[in-house]
N, C-alpha and C positions, 0 to 999 in steps of 0.2 A: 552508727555509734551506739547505740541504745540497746542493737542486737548483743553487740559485743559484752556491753556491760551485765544484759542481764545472762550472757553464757558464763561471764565469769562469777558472776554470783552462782548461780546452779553448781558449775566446776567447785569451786567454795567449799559448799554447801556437802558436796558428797566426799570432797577431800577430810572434811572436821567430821564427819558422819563415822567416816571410814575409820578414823584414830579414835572419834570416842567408843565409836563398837568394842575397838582392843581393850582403851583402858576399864572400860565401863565393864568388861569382864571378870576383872582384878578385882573391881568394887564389889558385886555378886559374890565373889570368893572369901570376901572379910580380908581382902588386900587393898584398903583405902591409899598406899604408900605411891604409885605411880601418880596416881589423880592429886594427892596433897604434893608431889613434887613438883607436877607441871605448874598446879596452881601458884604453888612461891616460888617457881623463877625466877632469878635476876639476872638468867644468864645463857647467852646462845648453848652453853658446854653443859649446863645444867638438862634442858631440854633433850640435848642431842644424848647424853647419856642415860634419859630415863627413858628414850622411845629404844633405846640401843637395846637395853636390860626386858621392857616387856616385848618389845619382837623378839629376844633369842630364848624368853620363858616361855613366849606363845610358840614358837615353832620346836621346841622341845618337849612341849607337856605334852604329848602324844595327845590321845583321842578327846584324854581330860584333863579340863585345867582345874576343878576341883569336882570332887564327890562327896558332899557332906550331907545336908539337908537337900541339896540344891545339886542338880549335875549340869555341871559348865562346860559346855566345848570352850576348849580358847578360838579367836581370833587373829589371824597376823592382819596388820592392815596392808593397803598395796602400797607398793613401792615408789611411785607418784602420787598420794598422799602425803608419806614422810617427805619426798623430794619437794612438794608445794610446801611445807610447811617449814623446813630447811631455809629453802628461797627465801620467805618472806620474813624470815628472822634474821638474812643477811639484808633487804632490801631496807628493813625497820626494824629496827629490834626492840620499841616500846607494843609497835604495832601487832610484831611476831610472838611477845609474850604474853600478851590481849589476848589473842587466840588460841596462845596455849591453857592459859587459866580459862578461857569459854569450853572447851575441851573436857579442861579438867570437873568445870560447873557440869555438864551434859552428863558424863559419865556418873556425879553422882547424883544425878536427879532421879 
């Protein structure tokens, strides 16, 4: 029991890793707007449309996601990250936007 619990913390762990990498890229850019959307949430469609918007900017921005002061590769996250995180906004959805707002804290720390 204890193994299991602490695989799924680890699991967790590299799932919110994996999405603040993306968002935390946006922030680096002087595009605080995905991280402040996750953070005010109130809603499964709010989330699923803002991870929707920075995967298809990260997988479009070619080499760069910005070149100013700062040269940013983007990030896509994986696909079972978004999918854990999906889940657990179906499973809870006070629980699922907890995580989205810690998501959102990471990325701009």
């Amino acid at each position: 029991m204890g193994v299991v619990l602490l695989q799924e913390q680890v699991d967790e762990e590299r799932y919110v890793s994996d999405l603040v990498d993306m968002i935390r890229r946006f922030v680096w850019c002087g595009l605080p707007s995905f991280a402040d959307r996750l953070a005010n949430a109130t809603s499964k469609e709010v989330v699923e449309v803002t991870l929707y918007e920075a995967l298809r900017i990260s997988r479009s921005a070619g080499e760069f996601l910005c070149q100013d002061e700062r040269t940013v590769r983007p990030h896509v996250a994986r696909e079972e990250s978004v999918k854990w995180l999906l889940r657990k906004l179906d499973e809870d959805l006070v629980a699922g936007l907890e995580i989205a707002r810690r998501i959102a804290i990471r990325a701009l720390a």
